[in-house]
C-alpha positions as CSV (number, residue, x, y, z in Angstrom):
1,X,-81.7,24.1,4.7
2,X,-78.6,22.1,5.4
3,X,-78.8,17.9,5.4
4,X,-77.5,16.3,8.0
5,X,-75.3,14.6,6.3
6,X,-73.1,17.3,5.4
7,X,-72.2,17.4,8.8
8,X,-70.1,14.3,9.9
9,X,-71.5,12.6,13.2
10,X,-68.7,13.8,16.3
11,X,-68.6,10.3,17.4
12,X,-68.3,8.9,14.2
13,X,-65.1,11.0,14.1
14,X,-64.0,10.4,17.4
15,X,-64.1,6.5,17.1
16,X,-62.1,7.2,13.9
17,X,-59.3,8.9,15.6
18,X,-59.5,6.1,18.9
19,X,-58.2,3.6,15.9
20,X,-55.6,5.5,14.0
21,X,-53.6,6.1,17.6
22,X,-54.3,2.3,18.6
23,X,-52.6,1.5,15.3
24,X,-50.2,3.6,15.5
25,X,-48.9,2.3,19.1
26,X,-47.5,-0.5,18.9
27,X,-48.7,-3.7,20.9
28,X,-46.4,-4.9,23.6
29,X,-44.9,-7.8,21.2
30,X,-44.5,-5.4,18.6
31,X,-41.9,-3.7,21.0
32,X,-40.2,-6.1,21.9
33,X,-39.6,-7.3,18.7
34,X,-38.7,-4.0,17.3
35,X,-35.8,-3.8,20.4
36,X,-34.6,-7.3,19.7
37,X,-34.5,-6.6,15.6
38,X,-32.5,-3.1,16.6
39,X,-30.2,-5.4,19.1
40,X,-29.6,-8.1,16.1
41,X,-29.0,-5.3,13.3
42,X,-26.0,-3.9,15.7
43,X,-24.6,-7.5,16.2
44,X,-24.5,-7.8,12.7
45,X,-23.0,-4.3,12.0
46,X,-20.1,-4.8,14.6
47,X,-19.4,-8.7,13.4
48,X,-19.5,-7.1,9.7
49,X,-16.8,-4.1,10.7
50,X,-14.7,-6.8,12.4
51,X,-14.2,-8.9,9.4
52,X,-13.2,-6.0,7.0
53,X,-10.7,-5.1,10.4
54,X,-9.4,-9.0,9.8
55,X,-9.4,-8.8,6.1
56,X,-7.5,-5.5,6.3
57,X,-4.9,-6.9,8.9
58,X,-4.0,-10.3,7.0
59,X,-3.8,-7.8,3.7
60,X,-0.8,-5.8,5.4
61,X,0.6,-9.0,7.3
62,X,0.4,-10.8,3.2
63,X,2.0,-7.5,1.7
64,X,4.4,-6.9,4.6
65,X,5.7,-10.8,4.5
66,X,6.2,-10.0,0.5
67,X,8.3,-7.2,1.0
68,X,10.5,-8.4,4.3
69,X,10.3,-11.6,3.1
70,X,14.0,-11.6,2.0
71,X,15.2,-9.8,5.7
72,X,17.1,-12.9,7.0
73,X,19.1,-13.0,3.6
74,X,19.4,-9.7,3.3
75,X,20.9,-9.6,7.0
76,X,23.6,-12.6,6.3
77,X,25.4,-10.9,3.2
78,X,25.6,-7.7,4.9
79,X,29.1,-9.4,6.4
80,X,30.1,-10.2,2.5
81,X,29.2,-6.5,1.8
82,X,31.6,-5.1,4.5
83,X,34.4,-7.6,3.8
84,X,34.7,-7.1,0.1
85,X,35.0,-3.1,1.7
86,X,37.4,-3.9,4.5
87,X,39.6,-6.1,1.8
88,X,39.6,-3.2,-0.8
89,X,40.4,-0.7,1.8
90,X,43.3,-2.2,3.2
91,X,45.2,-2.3,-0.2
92,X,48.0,0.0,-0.4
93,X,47.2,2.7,-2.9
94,X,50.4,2.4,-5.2
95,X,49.7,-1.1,-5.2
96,X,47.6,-1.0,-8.3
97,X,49.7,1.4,-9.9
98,X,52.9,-0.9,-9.4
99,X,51.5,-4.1,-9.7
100,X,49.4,-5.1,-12.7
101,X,48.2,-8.3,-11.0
102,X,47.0,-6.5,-8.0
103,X,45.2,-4.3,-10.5
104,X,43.4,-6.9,-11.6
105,X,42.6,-8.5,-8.5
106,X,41.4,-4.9,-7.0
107,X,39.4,-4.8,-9.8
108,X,37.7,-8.0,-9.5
109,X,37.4,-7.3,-6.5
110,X,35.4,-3.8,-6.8
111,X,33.3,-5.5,-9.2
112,X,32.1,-8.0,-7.3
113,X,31.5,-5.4,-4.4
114,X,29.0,-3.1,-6.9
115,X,27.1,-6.3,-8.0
116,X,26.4,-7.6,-4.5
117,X,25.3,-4.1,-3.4
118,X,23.4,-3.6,-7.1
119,X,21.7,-6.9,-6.5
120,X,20.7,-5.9,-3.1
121,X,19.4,-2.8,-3.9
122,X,17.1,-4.1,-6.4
123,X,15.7,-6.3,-3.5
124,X,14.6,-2.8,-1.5
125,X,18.1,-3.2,0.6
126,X,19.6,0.4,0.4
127,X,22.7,1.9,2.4
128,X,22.1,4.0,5.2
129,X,23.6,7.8,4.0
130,X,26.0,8.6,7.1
131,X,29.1,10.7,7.3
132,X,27.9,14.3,7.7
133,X,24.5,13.7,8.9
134,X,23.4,14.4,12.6
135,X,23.3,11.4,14.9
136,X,19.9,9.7,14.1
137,X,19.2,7.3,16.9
138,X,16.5,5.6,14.9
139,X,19.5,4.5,11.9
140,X,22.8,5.1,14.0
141,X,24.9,4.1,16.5
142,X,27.2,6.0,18.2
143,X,30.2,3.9,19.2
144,X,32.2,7.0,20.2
145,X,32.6,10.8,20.1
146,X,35.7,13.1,18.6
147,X,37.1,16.0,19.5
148,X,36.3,18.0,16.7
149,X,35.4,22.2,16.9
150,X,35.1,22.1,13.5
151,X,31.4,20.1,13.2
152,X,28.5,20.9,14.6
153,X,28.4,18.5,17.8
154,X,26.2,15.2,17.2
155,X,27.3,15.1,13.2
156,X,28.8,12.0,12.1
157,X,32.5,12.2,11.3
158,X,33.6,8.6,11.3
159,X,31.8,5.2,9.9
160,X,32.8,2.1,11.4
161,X,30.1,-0.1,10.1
162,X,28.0,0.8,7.1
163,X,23.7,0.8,8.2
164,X,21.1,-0.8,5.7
165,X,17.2,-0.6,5.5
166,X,14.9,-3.0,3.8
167,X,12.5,-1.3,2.2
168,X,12.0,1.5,4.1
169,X,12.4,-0.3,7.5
170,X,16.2,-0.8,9.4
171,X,17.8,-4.3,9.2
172,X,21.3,-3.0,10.8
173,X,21.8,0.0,12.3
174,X,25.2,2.4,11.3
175,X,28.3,2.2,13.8
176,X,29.4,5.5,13.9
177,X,31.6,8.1,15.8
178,X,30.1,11.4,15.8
179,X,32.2,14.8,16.7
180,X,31.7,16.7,19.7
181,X,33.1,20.3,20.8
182,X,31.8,22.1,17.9
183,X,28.2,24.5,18.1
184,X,24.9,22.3,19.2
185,X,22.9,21.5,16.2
186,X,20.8,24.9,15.0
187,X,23.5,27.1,16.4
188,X,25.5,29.1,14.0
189,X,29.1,30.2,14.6
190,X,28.3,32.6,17.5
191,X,26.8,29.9,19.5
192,X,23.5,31.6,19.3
193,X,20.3,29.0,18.8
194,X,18.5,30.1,15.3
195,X,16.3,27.3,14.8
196,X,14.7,28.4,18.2
């Protein structure tokens, strides 16, 4: 014969389960605690991604200022770079061969050139690469074109004014004359496109 214990009581059982799914709904205050914790832990989230957003922004402003810092500078001794080229270009060429002071003073001259352009390279100011190069619009400006079959149309025969970047970005943009009457850029001699 079986005990009646060894059979749990049904309503003992049932008022069991009535308080595990009352505990495991939550109360009314419970809720709306839960909702304003889940409304306070996005706050928090979006204030914290907007300060790393601000510390990431004044990083780039501190390490752009650092490397541009020396733009103004760079920009007023591009006139002294050009001159010392204009001066040395507009010596005769037997003049140093027939002159020993001229010599001298072209010399000087030349040297003082490299040093200014040495000393400005080593500040990130570098020369803008032009004559026989396509027209770039980003580095280059076209102050006129040349008849000139010869070159592809758009490439850069003729450079009136020398283009410098600091650092990567453009301080003065290249003066240039580019050629015009030749094949379009990608064509070969036929005329035919064959970059296409």
């Amino acid at each position: 014969m079986t005990d009646a214990k060894d059979f749990p009581d049904d309503t003992a059982a049932a008022d069991q389960m009535a308080d595990d799914s009352a505990a495991a709904e939550p109360t009314p205050r419970e809720a709306e605690l839960e909702l304003e914790l889940a409304g306070v832990t996005e706050k928090l989230l979006r204030a914290m991604a907007e300060t790393e957003n601000v510390r990431r922004r004044l990083e780039q402003a501190a390490e752009d200022r650092g490397k541009y810092a020396v733009s103004g500078f760079a920009k007023d001794m591009l006139p002294v770079a050009d001159n010392l080229r204009r001066a040395l270009e507009s010596i005769p060429a037997d003049a140093k061969e027939s002159d020993p002071l001229a010599a001298k003073l072209i010399e000087g001259v030349e040297l003082t050139e490299r040093a200014l352009l040495s000393a400005l390279e080593r500040h990130g100011v570098k020369k803008v690469e032009s004559l026989g190069t396509l027209l770039n619009p980003h580095l280059h400006q076209a102050m006129m074109e040349v008849d000139d079959p010869s070159h592809t149309a758009g490439t850069i025969i003729l450079e009136m004014q020398a283009g410098y970047t600091l650092n990567g970005r453009l301080i003065r943009e290249a003066m240039v004359g580019v050629a015009k009457g030749g094949p379009k850029p990608g064509q070969g001699e036929s005329g035919v496109d064959t970059q296409a």
